[in-house]
C-alpha positions in Angstrom: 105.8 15.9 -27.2 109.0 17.1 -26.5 111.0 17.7 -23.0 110.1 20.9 -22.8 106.5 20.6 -23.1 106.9 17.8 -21.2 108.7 19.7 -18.2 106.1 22.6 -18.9 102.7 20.0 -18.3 104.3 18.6 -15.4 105.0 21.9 -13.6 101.3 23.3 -14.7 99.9 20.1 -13.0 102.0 20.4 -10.1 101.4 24.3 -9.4 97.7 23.4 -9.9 97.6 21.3 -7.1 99.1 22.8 -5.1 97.1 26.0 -5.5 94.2 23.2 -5.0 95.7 22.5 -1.9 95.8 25.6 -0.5 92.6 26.4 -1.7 90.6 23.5 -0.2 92.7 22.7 2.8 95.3 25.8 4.3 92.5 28.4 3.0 90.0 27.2 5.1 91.8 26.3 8.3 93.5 29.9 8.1 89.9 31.4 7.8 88.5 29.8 10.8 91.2 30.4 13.0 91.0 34.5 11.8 87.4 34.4 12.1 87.3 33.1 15.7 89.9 35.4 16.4 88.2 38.7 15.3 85.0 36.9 16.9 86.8 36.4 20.2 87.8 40.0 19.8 84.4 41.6 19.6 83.4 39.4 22.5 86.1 40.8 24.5 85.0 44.2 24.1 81.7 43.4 24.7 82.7 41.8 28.0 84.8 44.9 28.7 81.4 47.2 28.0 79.6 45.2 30.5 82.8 45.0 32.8 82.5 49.2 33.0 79.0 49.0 33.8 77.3 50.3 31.1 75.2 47.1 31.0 74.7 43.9 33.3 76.0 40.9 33.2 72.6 39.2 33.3 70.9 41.8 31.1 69.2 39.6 28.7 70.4 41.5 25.6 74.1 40.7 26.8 73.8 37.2 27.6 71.9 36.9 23.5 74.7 38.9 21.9 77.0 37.1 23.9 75.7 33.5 23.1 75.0 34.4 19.3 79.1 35.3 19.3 79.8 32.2 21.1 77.6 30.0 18.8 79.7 31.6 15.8 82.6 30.8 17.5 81.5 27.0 17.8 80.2 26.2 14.6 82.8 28.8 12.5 83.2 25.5 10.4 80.3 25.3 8.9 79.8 29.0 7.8 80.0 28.5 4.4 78.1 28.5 1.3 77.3 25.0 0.8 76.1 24.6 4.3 74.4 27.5 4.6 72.5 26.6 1.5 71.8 23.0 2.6 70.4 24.2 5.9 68.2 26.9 4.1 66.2 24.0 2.1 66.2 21.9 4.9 64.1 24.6 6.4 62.6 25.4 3.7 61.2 21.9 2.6 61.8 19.4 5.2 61.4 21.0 8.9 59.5 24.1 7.7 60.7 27.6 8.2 62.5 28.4 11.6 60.7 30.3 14.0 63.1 32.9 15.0 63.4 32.4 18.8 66.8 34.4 19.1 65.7 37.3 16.6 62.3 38.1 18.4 64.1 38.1 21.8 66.8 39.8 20.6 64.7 42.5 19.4 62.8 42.5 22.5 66.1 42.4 25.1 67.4 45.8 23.4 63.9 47.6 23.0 63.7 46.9 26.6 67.2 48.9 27.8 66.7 52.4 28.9 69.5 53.9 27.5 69.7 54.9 23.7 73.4 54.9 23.7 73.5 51.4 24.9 71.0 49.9 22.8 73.5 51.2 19.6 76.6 50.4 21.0 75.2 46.3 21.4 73.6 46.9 17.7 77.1 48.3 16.7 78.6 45.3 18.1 75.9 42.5 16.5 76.4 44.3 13.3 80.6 43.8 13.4 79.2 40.1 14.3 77.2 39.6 11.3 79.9 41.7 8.8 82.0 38.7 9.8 80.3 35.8 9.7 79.1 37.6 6.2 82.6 37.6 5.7 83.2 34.2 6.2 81.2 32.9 4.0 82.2 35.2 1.0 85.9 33.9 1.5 85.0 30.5 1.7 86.2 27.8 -0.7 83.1 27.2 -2.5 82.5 31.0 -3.2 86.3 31.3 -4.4 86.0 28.5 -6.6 82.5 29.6 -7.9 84.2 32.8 -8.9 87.9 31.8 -10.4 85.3 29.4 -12.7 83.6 32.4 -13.5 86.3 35.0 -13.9 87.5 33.2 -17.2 83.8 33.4 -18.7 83.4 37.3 -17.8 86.9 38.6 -19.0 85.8 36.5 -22.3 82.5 38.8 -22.4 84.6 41.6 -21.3 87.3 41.0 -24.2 84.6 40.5 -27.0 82.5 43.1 -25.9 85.2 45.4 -26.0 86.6 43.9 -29.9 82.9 44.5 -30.8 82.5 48.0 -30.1 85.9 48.7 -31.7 85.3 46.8 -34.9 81.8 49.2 -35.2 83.5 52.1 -34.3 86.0 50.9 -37.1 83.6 50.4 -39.8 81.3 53.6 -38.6 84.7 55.7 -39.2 84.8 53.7 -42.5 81.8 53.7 -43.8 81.9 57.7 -43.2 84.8 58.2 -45.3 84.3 56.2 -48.1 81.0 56.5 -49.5 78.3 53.1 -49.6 77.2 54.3 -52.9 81.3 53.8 -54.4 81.0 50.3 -53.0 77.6 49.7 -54.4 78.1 50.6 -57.9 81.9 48.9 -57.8 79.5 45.5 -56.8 76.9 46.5 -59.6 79.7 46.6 -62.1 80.8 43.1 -61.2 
C-alpha cells in the first residue's frame, strides 16, 4: 500500500466516523430538542383555543390532550424504534396487553363536548400530536441506520433488474433479426 491509498483509507475511516458521530449522537439530540419544540408549539395553541373560550380549562378532553402532549414532551427520548419495540413485547408477553385508560377516556371526553367544531379542532390538534411523535420515530437513529444498510441492497436489485431487462430486450431484438434456425444449422454443421 502506497501513500496515497494510505491517505485515502485514513480519510474514509475518518469521514466515517464522523458521519457515525453525527448520526448516533448530534442527530438525536437535534431531534428531541425540534420535536419538543413543535410539541410545545401545538400545546401553545391549544392553550390559546382554551384561552378564547372555545373550551374550558378543566374540560376533561383538554386537560387529556394537554397531558398526552406533555407526556411526549417528557419522555421525547425514548420515542424511537428500539424502544418502542421493546415496550410492545413487554406488553405483549410479560405484563399483558395495556388496557387503554387514556384512549377510552379520550374518546369519551370529546364525544361528550357539544360543539362539532370543537370536537375537530382538539382531533386536528391530537392528530398534529401523533404526525409528530410518528415523526420522531421515523427519523430516529435506528430507522436511519436500518435504511442506509438497506439502500445499498435495493439499488443492487434496482441495478440488476434494470441490466436484466435490457440484456432480454437485447437478445429479443437479436433473436428477431437473425433467424434461430441460421444458428441452429451453423451448430449442426459443427
Amino acid at each position: 500500500m502506497n501513500a496515497a491509498e494510505l491517505a485515502i483509507v485514513i480519510s474514509s475511516l475518518l469521514s466515517l466516523i464522523l458521519f457515525a458521530f453525527l448520526i448516533f449522537s448530534l442527530w438525536p439530540a437535534q431531534r428531541i430538542d425540534l420535536f419538543r419544540q413543535q410539541m410545545f408549539a401545538i400545546r401553545d395553541e391549544l392553550w390559546d383555543f382554551a384561552a378564547e373560550g372555545k373550551i374550558s380549562f378543566d374540560d376533561p378532553a383538554y386537560m387529556l390532550l394537554r397531558q398526552l402532549m406533555n407526556g411526549f414532551i417528557r419522555y421525547a427520548h425514548n420515542l424511537t424504534l428500539y424502544r418502542i419495540l421493546l415496550s410492545f413485547l413487554q406488553w405483549k408477553y410479560v405484563l399483558g396487553e395495556p388496557e387503554g385508560h387514556w384512549a377510552t377516556s379520550w374518546n369519551e371526553a370529546v364525544n361528550q363536548l357539544p360543539s362539532e367544531s370543537t370536537k375537530e379542532t382538539l382531533q386536528k390538534f391530537h392528530s398534529r400530536a401523533m404526525e409528530l411523535v410518528l415523526g420522531q420515530i421515523a427519523l430516529s437513529p435506528g430507522v436511519l441506520t436500518f435504511c442506509m444498510l438497506l439502500a445499498p441492497i435495493f439499488l443492487t436489485i434496482v441495478v440488476v433488474r434494470t441490466q436484466w431487462t435490457n440484456f432480454r430486450r437485447i437478445y429479443r431484438d437479436v433473436t428477431g433479426k437473425i433467424p434461430i434456425s441460421f444458428i441452429e444449422e451453423e451448430a449442426a454443421k459443427a
